[in-house]
C-alpha positions in Angstrom: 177.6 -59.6 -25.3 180.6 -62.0 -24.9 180.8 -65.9 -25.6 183.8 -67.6 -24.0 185.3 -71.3 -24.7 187.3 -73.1 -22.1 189.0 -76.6 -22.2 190.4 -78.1 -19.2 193.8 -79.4 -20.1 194.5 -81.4 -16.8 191.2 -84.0 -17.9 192.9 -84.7 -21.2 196.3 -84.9 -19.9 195.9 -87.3 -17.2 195.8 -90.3 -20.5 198.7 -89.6 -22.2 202.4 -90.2 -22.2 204.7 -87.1 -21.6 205.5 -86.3 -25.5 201.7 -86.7 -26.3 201.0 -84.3 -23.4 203.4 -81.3 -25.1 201.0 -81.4 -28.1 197.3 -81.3 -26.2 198.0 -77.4 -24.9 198.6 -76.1 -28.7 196.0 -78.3 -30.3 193.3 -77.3 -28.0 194.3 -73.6 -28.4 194.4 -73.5 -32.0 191.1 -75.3 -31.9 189.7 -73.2 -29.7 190.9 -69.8 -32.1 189.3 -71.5 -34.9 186.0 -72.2 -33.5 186.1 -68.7 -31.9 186.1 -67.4 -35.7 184.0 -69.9 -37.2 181.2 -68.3 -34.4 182.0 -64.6 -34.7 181.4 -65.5 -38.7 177.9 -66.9 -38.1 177.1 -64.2 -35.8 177.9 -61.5 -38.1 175.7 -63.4 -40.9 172.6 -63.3 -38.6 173.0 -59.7 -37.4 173.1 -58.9 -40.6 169.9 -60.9 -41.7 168.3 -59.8 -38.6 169.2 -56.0 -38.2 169.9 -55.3 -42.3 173.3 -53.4 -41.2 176.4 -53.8 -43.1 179.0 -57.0 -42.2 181.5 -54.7 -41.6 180.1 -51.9 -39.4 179.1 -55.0 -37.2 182.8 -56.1 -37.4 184.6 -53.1 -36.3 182.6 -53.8 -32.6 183.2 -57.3 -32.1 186.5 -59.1 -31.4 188.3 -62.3 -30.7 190.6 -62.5 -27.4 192.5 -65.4 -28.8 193.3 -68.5 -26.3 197.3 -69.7 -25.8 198.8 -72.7 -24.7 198.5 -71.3 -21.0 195.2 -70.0 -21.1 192.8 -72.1 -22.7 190.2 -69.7 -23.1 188.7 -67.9 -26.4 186.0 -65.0 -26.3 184.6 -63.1 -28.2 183.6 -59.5 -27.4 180.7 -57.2 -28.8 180.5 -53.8 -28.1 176.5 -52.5 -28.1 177.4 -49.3 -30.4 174.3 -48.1 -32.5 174.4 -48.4 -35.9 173.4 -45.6 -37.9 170.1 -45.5 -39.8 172.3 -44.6 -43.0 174.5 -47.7 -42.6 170.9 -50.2 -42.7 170.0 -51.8 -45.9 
């Protein structure tokens, strides 16, 4: 499973004045990270509700490929690892 988030940078440039257009890259990035850990949050609440496994064993196979100023992409990345029968509520 993977869920990406892109921004294109050159749309919102093309408004601003050269200081404003220093600023959009890092803004959009951070955005982007927080919004990338706001969903892997929610997704690990409704695996949870949906599966009865632990949080945290459905942590340890999903992670964040954080965007940057250059590349204006976040993803996050599950691995399908079977959970055992022990670790289920």
């Amino acid at each position: 499973m993977s869920v990406s988030f892109k921004a294109d940078i050159k749309q919102v440039t093309k408004a601003l004045n050269s200081a404003q257009k220093k600023v959009v890259p890092k803004a959009i990035s951070s955005t982007l990270n927080r919004v990338a850990t706001s969903v892997r949050r929610k997704l690990l609440k409704e695996i949870q509700l949906t599966t009865g496994a632990i949080q945290r064993d459905i942590k340890e196979d999903t992670f964040i490929i954080k965007s940057n100023q250059r590349k204006t992409i976040a993803s996050i990345i599950g691995k399908a690892n079977l959970i055992p029968v022990g670790k289920l509520n």
